[in-house]
VEXDREN-2710 file (C-alpha; in Angstrom, 1 decimal):
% VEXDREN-2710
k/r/px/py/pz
1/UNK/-38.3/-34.4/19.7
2/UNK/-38.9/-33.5/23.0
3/UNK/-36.1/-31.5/23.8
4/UNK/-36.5/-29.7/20.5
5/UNK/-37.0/-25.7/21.6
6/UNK/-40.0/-24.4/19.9
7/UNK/-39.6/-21.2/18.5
8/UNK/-41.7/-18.1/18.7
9/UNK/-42.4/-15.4/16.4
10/UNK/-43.7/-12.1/16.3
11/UNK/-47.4/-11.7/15.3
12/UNK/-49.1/-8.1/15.3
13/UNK/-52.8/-8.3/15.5
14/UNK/-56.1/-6.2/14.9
15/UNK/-59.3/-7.2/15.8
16/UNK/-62.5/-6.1/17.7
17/UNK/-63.8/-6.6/21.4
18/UNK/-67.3/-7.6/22.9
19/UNK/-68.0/-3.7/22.7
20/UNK/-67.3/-3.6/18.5
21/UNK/-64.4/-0.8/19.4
22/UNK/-61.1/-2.1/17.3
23/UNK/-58.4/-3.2/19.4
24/UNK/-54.2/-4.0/17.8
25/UNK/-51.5/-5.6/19.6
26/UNK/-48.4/-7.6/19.4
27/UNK/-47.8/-11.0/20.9
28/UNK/-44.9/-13.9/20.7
29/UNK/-46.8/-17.2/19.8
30/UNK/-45.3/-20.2/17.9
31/UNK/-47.9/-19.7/15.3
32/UNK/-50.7/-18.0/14.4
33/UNK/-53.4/-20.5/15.6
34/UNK/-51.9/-19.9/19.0
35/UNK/-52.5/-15.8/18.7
36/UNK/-55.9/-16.7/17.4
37/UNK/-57.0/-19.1/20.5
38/UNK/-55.4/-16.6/23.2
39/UNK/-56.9/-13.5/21.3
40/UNK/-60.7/-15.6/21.7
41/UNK/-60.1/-16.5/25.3
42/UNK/-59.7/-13.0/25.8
43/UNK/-63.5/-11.7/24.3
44/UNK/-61.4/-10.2/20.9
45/UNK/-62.6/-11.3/17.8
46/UNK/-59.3/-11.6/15.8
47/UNK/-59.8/-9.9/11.7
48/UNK/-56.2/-9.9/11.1
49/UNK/-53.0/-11.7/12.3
50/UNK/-49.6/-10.9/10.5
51/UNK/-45.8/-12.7/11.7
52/UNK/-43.5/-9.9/11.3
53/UNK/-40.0/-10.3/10.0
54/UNK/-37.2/-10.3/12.7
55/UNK/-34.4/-8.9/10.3
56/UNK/-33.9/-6.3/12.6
57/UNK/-32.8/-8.7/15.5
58/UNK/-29.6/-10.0/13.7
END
C-alpha cells in the first residue's frame, strides 16, 4: 500500500471568511475532508464543497 499513488480530484468551493464576505475557489485534494481542513486553517468557513467531473481531461 505504500507505494499506492493517491489520487486527487477537483473540488470547487464556496464559503465565508472571518469578515462574513462569500468567498469560492477551486482546489485539488484527495477528498473532501481534506478541502474542508485546509479551507478552516485558512479563517473560511466552508458551506459548500462539490468534486467536479474530470470528463473533460480524457
Amino acid at each position: 500500500m505504500a507505494n499506492q499513488a493517491v489520487k486527487n480530484a477537483l473540488f470547487v468551493w464556496e464559503g465565508k471568511n472571518k469578515s462574513g464576505k462569500i468567498v469560492k475557489g477551486m482546489q485539488n485534494a484527495p477528498s473532501e475532508a481534506v478541502i474542508r481542513a485546509l479551507l478552516r486553517r485558512q479563517g473560511i468557513n466552508p458551506t459548500t464543497i462539490k468534486k467536479q467531473n474530470n470528463r473533460a481531461s480524457k
